[in-house]
C-alpha positions as CSV (number, residue, x, y, z in Angstrom):
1,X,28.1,-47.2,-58.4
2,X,25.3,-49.4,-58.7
3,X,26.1,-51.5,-56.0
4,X,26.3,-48.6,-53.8
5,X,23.7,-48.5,-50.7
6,X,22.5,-45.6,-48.9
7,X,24.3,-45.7,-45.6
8,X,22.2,-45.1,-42.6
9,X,23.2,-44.9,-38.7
10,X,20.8,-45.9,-37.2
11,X,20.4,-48.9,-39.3
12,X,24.4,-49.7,-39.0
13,X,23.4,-50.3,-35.2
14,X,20.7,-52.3,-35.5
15,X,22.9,-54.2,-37.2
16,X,25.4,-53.5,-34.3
17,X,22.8,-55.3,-31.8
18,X,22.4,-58.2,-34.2
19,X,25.7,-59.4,-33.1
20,X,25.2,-59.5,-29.6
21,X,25.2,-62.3,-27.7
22,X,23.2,-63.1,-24.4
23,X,26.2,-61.1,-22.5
24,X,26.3,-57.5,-22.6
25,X,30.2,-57.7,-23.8
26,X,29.9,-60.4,-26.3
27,X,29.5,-59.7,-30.0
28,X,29.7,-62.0,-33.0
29,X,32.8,-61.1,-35.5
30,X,29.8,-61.6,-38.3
31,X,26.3,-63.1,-38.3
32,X,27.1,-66.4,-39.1
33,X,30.4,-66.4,-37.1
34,X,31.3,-66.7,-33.5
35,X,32.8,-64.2,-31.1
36,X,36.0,-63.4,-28.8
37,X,36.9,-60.3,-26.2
38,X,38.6,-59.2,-29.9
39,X,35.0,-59.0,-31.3
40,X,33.9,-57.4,-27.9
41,X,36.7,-54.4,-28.2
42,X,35.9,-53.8,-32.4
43,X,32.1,-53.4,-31.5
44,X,33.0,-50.5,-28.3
45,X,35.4,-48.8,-31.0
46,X,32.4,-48.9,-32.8
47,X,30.0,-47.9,-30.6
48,X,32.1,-45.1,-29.2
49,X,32.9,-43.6,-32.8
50,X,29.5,-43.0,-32.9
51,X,29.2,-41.5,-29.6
52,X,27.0,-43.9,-28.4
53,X,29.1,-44.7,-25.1
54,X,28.1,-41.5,-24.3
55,X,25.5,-42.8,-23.2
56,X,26.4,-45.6,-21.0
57,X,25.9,-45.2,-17.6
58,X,27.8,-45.7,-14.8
59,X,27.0,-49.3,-13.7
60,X,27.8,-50.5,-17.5
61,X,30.8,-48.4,-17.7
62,X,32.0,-50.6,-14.9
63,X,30.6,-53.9,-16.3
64,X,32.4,-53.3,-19.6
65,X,35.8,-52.4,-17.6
66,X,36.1,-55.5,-15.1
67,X,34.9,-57.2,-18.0
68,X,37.9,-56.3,-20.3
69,X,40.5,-56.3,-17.2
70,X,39.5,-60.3,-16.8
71,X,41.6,-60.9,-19.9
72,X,44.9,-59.3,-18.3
73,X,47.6,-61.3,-17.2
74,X,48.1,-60.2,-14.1
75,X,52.0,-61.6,-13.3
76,X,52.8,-59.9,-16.8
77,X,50.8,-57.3,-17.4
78,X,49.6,-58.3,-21.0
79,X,46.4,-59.2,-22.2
80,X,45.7,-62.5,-23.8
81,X,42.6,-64.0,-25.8
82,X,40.5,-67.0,-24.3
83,X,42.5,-68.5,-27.3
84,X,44.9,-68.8,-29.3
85,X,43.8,-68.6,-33.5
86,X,47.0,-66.4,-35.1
87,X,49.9,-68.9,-35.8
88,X,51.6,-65.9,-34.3
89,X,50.8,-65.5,-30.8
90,X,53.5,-62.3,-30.0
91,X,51.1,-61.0,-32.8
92,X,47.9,-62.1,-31.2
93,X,48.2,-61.3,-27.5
94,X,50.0,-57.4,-28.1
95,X,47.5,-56.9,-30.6
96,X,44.9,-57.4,-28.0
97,X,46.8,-55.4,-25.2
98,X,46.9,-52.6,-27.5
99,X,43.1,-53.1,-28.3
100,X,42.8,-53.4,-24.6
101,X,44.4,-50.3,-23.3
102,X,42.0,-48.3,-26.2
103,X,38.9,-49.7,-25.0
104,X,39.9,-49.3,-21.1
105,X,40.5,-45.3,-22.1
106,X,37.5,-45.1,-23.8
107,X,35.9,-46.0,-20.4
108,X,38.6,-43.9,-18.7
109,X,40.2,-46.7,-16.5
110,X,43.2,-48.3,-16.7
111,X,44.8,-51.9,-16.7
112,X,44.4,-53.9,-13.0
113,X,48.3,-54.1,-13.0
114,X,50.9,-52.1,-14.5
115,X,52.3,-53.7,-17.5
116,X,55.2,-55.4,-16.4
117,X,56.4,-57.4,-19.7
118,X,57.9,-54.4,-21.5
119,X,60.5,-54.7,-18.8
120,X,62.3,-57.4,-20.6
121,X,63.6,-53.7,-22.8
122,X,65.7,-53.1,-19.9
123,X,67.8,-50.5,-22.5
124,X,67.4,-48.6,-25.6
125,X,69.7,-51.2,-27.6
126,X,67.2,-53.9,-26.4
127,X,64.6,-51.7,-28.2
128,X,66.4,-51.4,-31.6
129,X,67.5,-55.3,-31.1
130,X,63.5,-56.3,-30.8
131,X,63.0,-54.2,-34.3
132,X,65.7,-55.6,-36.3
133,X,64.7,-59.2,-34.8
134,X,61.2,-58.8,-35.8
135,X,62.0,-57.5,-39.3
136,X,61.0,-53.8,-39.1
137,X,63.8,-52.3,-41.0
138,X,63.4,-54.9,-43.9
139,X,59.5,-54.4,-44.1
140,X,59.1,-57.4,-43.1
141,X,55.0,-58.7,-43.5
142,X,53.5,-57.7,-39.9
143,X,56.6,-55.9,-38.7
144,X,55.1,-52.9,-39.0
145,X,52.3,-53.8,-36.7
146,X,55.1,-55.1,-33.7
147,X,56.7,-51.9,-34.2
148,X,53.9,-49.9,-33.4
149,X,52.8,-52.3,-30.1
150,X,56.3,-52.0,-29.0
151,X,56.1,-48.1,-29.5
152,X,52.8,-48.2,-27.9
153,X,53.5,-49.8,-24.8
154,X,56.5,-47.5,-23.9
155,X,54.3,-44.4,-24.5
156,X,51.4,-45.5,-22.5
157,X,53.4,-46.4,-19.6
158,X,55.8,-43.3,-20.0
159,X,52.1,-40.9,-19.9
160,X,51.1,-42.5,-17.1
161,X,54.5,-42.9,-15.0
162,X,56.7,-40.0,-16.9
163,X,59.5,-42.4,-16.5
164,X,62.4,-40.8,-18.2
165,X,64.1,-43.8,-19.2
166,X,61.2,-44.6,-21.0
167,X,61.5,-41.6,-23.0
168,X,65.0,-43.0,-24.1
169,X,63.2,-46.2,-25.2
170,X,60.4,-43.9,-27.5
171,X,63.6,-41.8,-28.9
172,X,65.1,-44.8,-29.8
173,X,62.7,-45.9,-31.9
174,X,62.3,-43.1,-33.6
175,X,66.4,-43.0,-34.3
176,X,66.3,-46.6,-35.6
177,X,63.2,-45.7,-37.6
178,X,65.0,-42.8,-39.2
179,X,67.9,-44.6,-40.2
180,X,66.3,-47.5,-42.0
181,X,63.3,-45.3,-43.5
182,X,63.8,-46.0,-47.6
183,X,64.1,-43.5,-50.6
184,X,59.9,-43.3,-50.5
185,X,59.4,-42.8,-46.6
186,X,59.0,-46.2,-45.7
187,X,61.2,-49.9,-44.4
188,X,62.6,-52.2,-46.6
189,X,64.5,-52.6,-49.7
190,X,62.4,-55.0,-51.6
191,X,60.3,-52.9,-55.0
192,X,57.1,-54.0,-52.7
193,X,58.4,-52.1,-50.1
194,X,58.5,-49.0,-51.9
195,X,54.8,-49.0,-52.7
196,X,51.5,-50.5,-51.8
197,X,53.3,-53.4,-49.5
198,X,55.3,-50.1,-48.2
199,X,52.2,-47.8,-47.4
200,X,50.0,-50.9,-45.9
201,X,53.6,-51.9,-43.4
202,X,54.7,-48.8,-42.6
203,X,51.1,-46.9,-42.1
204,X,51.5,-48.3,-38.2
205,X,55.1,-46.8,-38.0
206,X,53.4,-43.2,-39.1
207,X,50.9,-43.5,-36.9
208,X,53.2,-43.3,-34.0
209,X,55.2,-40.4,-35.7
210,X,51.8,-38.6,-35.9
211,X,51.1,-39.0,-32.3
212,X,54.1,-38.1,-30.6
213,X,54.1,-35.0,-33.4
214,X,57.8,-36.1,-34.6
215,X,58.7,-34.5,-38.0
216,X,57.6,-37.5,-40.7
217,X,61.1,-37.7,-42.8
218,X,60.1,-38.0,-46.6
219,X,56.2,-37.2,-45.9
220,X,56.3,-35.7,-49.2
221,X,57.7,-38.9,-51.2
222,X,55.0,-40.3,-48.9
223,X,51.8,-38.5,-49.8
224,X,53.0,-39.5,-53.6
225,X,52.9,-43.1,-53.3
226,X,49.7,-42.9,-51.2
227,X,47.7,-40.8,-54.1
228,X,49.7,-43.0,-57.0
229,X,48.1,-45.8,-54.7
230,X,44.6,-45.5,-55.4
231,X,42.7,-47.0,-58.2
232,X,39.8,-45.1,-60.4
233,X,37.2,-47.0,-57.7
234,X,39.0,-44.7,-55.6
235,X,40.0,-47.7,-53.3
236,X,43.8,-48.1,-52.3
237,X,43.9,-51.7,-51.9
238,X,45.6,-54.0,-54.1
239,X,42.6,-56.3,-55.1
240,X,39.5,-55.0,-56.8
241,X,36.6,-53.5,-54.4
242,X,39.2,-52.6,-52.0
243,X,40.2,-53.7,-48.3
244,X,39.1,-52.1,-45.7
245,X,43.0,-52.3,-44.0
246,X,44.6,-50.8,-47.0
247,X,41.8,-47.8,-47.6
248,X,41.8,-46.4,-44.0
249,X,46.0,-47.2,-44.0
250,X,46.2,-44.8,-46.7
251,X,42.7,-42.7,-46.0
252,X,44.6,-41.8,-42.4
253,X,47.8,-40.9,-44.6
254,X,46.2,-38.2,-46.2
255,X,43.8,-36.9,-43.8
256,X,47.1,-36.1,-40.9
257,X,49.2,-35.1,-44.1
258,X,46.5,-32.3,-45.0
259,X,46.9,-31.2,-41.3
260,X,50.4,-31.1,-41.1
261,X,51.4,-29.7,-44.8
262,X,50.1,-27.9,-47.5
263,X,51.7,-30.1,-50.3
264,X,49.1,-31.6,-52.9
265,X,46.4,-30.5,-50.5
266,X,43.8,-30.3,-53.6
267,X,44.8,-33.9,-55.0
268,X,44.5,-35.0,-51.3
269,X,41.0,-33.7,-51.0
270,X,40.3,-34.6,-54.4
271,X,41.1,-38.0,-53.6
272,X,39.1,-38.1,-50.6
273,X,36.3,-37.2,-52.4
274,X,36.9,-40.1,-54.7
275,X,37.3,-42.1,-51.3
276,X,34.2,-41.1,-49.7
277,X,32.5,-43.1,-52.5
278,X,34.3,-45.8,-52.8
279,X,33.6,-46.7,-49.0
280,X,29.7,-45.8,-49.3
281,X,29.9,-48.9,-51.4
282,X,30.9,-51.6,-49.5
283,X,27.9,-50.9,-46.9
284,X,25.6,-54.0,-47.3
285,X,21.6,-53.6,-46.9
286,X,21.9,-55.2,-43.5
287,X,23.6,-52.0,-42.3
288,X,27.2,-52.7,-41.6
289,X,30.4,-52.9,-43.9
290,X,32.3,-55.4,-45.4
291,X,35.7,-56.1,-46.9
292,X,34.7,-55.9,-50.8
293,X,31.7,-56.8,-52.9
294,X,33.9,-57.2,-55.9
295,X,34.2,-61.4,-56.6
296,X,37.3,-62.5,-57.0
297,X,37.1,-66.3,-57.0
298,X,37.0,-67.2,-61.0
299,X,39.7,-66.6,-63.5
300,X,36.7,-64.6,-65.4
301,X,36.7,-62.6,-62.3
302,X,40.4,-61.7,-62.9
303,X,40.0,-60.8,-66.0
304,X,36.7,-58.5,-65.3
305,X,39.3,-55.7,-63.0
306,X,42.1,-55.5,-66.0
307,X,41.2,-51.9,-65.8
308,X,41.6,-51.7,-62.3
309,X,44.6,-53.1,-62.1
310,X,45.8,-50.4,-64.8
311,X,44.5,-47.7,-62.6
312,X,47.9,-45.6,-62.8
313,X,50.8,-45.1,-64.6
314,X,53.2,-46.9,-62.4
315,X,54.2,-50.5,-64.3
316,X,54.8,-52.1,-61.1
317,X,51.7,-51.2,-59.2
318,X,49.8,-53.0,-62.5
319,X,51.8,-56.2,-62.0
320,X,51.3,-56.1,-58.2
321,X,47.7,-55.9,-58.4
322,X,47.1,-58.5,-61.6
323,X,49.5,-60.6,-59.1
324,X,48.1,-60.3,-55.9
325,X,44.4,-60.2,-57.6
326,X,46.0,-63.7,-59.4
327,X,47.0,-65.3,-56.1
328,X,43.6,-64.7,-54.7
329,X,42.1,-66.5,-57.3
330,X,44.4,-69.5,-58.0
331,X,44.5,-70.3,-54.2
332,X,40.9,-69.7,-53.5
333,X,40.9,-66.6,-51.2
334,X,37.5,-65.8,-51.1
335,X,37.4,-66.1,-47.4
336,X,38.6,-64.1,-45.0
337,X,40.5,-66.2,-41.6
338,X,42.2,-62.9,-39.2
339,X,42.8,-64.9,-35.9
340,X,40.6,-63.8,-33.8
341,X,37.7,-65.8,-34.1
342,X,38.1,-69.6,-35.4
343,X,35.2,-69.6,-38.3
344,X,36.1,-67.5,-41.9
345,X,33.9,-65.5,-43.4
346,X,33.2,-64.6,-46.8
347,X,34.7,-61.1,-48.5
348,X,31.0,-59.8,-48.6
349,X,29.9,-60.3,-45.4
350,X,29.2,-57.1,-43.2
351,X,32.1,-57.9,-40.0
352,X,32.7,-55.9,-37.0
353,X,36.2,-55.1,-37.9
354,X,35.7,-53.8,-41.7
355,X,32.7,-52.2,-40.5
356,X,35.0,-50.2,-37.6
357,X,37.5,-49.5,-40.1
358,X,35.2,-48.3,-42.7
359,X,33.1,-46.2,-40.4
360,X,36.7,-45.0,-39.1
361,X,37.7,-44.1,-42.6
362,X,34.1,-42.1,-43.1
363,X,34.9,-39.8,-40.0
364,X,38.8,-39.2,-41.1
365,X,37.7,-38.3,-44.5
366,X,34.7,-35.7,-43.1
367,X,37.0,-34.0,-41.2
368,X,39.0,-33.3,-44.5
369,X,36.1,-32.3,-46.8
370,X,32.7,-31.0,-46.5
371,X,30.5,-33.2,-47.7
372,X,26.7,-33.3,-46.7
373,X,26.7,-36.8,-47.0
374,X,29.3,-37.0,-44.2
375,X,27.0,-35.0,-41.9
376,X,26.8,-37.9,-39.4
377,X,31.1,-37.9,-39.2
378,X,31.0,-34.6,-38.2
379,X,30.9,-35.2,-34.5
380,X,32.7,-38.2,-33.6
381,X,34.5,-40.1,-30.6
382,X,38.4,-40.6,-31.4
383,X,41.0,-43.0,-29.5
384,X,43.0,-40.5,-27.3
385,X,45.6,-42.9,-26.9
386,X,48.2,-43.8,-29.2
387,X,47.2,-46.8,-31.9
388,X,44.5,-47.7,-34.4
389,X,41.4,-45.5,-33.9
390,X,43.6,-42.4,-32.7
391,X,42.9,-38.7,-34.9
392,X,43.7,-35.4,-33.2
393,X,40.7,-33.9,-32.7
């Protein structure tokens, strides 16, 4: 691709060290943006991936932890941002927990106080009642990610207390997960919920069927959609030049599906091949990664990635992406707001998060193929507890 530049470690952390601020901890979300203990925990995932906390010693080990525990609650147990910039704050503040409780493993500690909100799921019907309130079975935008908090909560505090009626929580879940899965493996009814909407929603469901090792119901109908998914970029996204949330939802997918089963294991390394590509192109010269470098802001624009759209031969996945790719030109989407720092940033810009989740993707997808451009993803740091970053190693 002739955008493509020639990725390079060490000069993804200088770029890394650009975004500090005058505090050890502190990182900007982006050069021209400002920062929040959310930018802090995506630029440790970052530098642990690479192995680079290997190095640490002992004093900043310790800095980094009571600098992370400062944000916990400690009546509740939950972690919460210095503020609030999701209209969701459930979202926002078990978002970060979860962040939270990876980054404190990484440094092998542990939360100052136990984390004494999931007690308001006193019983396994208050479990199921939380996912049906939030959505979960219908698919619901988001629901997928307060399904897998909720999941992750109850399995970090049943490791480290081997509780038994927290077991009955996890179980739970998993029944009321089973029940409302849909013909293609994931929640809701709606056509959107069948396919790219489906994958992206119900990729944070998986990963917690992944962990635990629970047989994945319909992982065949799944591996399907997530191959149909992907466009001749080789992105899985439903806008042109990808995102990097839809690439490594799908990327992940396929890399614990060729583990786990030998069905379509060539077109799944085929199509990591194809992937492997199509992430090498959204690194920027500066080093790091960012969402897409495909504009999107002109109706010209639109028209440019007809044959993206048409990538496969499923009708619906070409309307979803002319629509979707539509929407994010008629209302002007060509910046990116996440809530979790105040300032936007533009699609291009290199950005701690795409730049974890690209860098993520790399190392999923190396240890899947051979590749001697993935020879710096052979030997990388995973998350060891359940959530985002987590691959059985």
């Amino acid at each position: 691709m002739s955008d493509t530049v020639a990725f390079s470690m060490p000069d993804l952390l200088n770029w890394l060290d650009t975004l500090k601020i005058n505090n050890e901890h502190r990182y900007r979300f982006a050069k021209s943006s400002d920062d929040s203990i959310f930018c802090s925990c995506f630029a440790l995932f970052i530098l642990d991936l690479l192995k680079e906390t290997d190095k640490f010693t002992e004093t900043e080990k310790q800095s980094w932890i009571t600098y992370i525990q400062s944000f916990q609650n400690e009546e509740f147990g939950y972690f919460e941002p210095e503020q609030y910039y999701h209209r969701d704050k459930e979202r926002n503040c078990y978002q970060l927990t979860c962040f939270c409780l990876s980054a404190l493993g990484i440094l092998g500690a542990e939360p100052k106080v136990p984390l004494q909100f999931i007690r308001q799921w006193k019983t396994s019907e208050d479990v199921k009642k939380y996912l049906y309130e939030r959505g979960c079975h219908e698919g619901k935008p988001g629901s997928g990610n307060k399904a897998m908090f909720l999941a992750i909560f109850l399995i970090y505090e049943y490791e480290r207390t081997k509780e038994k009626h927290l077991l009955e929580k996890i179980d739970a879940w998993f029944e009321f997960h089973n029940e409302k899965q849909n013909r293609n493996g994931f929640w809701g009814k709606e056509i959107k919920s069948h396919y790219l909407h489906g994958l992206q929603n119900g990729f944070h469901q998986l990963i917690i069927y992944f962990y635990r090792k629970k047989e994945v119901p319909k992982l065949h109908r799944i591996i399907d959609i997530a191959l149909m998914s992907q466009d001749r970029r080789g992105f899985f996204a439903p806008t042109p030049g990808g995102e990097a949330c839809h690439d490594y939802d799908a990327i992940h997918i396929l890399a614990m599906a060729n583990r786990i089963t030998d069905y379509r294991r060539n077109d799944i390394q085929t199509s990591m091949r194809k992937a492997l590509d199509a992430i090498l192109s959204t690194c920027n010269g500066d080093g790091g990664f960012c969402r897409s470098k495909s504009k999107l802001t002109t109706l010209p624009d639109f028209f440019k990635y007809v044959p993206t759209y048409l990538s496969n031969r499923s009708l619906y996945l070409w309307y979803y992406r002319a629509r979707v790719s539509l929407g994010t030109v008629l209302k002007r989407k060509n910046e990116i707001y996440n809530g979790w720092i105040q300032k936007s940033i533009l699609w291009n810009d290199s950005n701690l998060w795409d730049t974890w989740f690209r860098t993520l993707a790399l190392a999923e997808i190396a240890q899947t193929i051979n590749d001697p451009i993935l020879q710096d993803f052979q030997n990388v740091n995973f998350h060891k507890i359940p959530g985002l970053g987590y691959f059985p190693q």
